[in-house]
C-alpha angles and dihedrals in degrees: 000000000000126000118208113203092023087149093060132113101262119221109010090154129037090238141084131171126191143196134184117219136209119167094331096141087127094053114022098080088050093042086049099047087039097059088039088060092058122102097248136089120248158129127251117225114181119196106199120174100208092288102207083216092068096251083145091055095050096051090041092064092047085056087061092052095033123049083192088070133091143182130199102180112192131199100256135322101317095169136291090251106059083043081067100047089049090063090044100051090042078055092064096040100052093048103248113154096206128036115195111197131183139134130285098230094079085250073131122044117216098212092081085073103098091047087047091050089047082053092052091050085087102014126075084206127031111179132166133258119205085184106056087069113062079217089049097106096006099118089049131113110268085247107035084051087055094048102049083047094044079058097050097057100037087053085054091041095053103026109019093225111155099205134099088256112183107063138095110210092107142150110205114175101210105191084069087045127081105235080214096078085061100048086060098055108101101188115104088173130061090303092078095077091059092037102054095041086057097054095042076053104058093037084071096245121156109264129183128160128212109225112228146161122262125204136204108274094294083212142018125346144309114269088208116114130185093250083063096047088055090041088053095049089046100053087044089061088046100054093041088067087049098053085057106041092020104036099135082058092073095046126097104226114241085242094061083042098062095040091055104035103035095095086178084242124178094259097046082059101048081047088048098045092035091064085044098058095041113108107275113283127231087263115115095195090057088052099053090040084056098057101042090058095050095048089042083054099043103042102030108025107037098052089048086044095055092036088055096044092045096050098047099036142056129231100274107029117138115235133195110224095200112191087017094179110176092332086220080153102056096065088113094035098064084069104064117015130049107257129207098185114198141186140145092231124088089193087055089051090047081060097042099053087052092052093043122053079161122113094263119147112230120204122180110217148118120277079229095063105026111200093234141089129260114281089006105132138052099226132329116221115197126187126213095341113110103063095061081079140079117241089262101063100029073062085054093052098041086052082050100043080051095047091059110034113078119242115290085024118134144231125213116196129177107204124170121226132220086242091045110123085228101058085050103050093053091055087055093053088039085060093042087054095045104036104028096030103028095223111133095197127124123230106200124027107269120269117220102174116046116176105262115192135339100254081051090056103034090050080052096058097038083055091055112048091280126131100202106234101162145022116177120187104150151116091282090079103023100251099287115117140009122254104216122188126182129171119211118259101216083231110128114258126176 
């Protein structure tokens, strides 16, 4: 597989729209030309599988006059439906929040794109629907009219989707979609449009169709041959089978749900810290949970906070507190350092300023977008934040944290690690709660990334402007989390 304009600037608009392609040298330059006239931003992926015709070629010169083109060219033809899953999944890596997808043979006009972007404004899925419309199917062949209808009822006899399932003029916006719904779909032929319909179906995701008219191929010939006809109906049946004796296969677990979906948005943390600053609850594992933490705050973090701080700053220097929470650890700090306390929460504010009379300034914003100047601050500490993000976005922050701190300042993060006797300690009272006490609640947010080892973290904060001064796992602090310290280079991140 080959990638013409790897070097570009990915995303710079929201959009992609894709199209597979298959022997279209007649029709992609006038497709292309057709959606870039359109009044919308966006970005051009074609998907072509080695077209003997030189469709390849065609695209690959446009690449070199249109940086919003771009060409995947692939080693033969390889189906319609991993095509598909290849634009989708180029989609996800290069950042884009919407991908449009329909065919090259002005089947589907392009000009419905704009119609079909308004609809996804409050949908996750647009697709399209040729039988809403009596003129929906009314230029097509006689067969090719019966098949497609044929399809359409044995799909809602054996699955029940109802959709119009089988076509491809679709708007999907991925960044409300679990990529993981498209890694289980196993069709690389026609069956992925109702396959993976169905499955964005089941997973609860917000579907609408735009009903449209759909006229006979406008040039050259269908690519659909009877061999595929006979695969489809047998993988339908298949998978039929699947959706009875295998139906948890098909379902996207709550876990990858979370991990995919939790986007530690403003209003998951007010929910987080609203349930936090309610009275105390009958439940008695909450109680304890609650204890524990305070005396694990009080007794462990807060000593090795004000022995860090105090090694690496002096009286005076203003710190960042990024992700502040309820700042029930800088009580000892205030006093002596100038604090920029900051959260995206307004609940976890609330909670600060009740635990702080002190002089400490208090800015609501996002670690992402830090409300100060470049080389403002003298260093930013953080505890128990990071790991609440993927690796892209812990990347984000650490660019940010260097944007704003001058140039021998420090960073100060707590992280826990998966070895850490805290982290272990909270799955065994998860399991008590789930298995003894039959109670499925979590009693802290989830924690994808988990520091791992010290080469892992000292090559994260080289990548991102960090010289790696420090690395604490010790008796000190029970074991429990790791004590990372980074300076920053001087060298130019963001």
């Amino acid at each position: 597989m080959k990638i013409n304009n790897k070097k570009k600037i990915r995303a710079r608009h929201d959009l992609l729209v894709m199209l597979a392609t298959y022997n279209e040298k007649n029709n992609i330059t006038r497709m292309v030309n057709s959606i870039s006239s359109l009044p919308i931003d966006c970005d051009i992926l074609v998907v072509d599988d080695n077209s003997p015709d030189g469709t390849g070629k065609i695209v690959a010169d446009m690449t070199k006059r249109s940086k919003r083109i771009n060409l995947i060219s692939r080693r033969g033809k390889l189906g319609v439906g991993s095509a598909h899953i290849e634009g989708i999944k180029y989609g996800y890596k290069n950042k884009y929040k919407k991908v449009l997808t329909l065919d090259c043979d002005f089947s589907h006009d392009p000009k419905l794109i704009p119609d079909i972007l308004k609809l996804g404004k409050e949908f996750d899925i647009v697709t399209t629907n040729r039988f809403k419309k009596k003129e929906g199917l009314e230029t097509w062949a006689i067969h090719r009219k019966l098949l497609t209808k044929v399809a359409r009822f044995l799909i809602y006899l054996f699955l029940g989707t109802p959709y119009d399932s089988t076509g491809a003029y679709r708007l999907y916006n991925i960044h409300k979609i679990d990529i993981e719904v498209f890694k289980k779909i196993k069709s690389v032929s026609y069956s992925f449009f109702w396959e993976s319909m169905y499955l964005l179906w089941k997973n609860n995701f917000s579907i609408t169709e735009k009903a449209i008219a759909l006229p006979a191929r406008t040039y050259g010939s269908s690519k659909m041959k009877i061999k595929d006809i006979f695969s489809s109906l047998f993988f339908l049946f298949s998978f039929f089978l699947k959706t009875i004796f295998l139906s948890k296969s098909i379902k996207v677990t709550n876990k990858e749900k979370y991990l995919n979906n939790r986007k530690n948005s403003e209003i998951e943390w007010d929910k987080y810290w609203s349930l936090k600053n309610k009275k105390k609850s009958e439940e008695h594992s909450s109680h304890f949970y609650d204890m524990i933490a305070n005396i694990y705050r009080k007794y462990l973090i807060r000593p090795n906070l004000d022995r860090y701080i105090n090694k690496y700053f002096l009286p005076g220097s203003t710190l960042i507190h990024a992700g502040c929470g309820s700042g029930e650890v800088d009580t000892n700090i205030v006093n002596k350092m100038k604090i920029k306390a900051v959260d995206i929460s307004r609940q976890a504010l609330e909670v600060y300023k009740k635990n702080h009379n002190k002089n400490v300034e208090i800015k609501k914003a996002s670690i992402f977008k830090l409300p100060f100047k470049d080389n403002e601050v003298d260093g930013i500490y953080n505890l128990g934040v990071m790991e609440h993000f993927s690796k892209e976005e812990i990347e984000k922050i650490l660019i940010e944290f260097n944007r704003v701190t001058k140039k021998g300042g420090k960073i100060i993060l707590f992280w826990p690690p998966v070895f850490g006797l805290s982290v272990i300690a909270l799955h065994i009272i998860h399991f008590f709660m789930k298995y003894i006490l039959k109670n499925n609640n979590k009693l802290h947010p989830e924690e994808p990334n988990k520091i791992k080892n010290k080469k892992a973290a000292f090559n994260l904060l080289q990548k991102n402007g960090f010289i790696p001064k420090e690395w604490s796992f010790s008796i000190k602090d029970l074991f429990t989390y790791v004590i990372l310290v980074g300076e920053k280079s001087g060298n130019k991140k963001g």
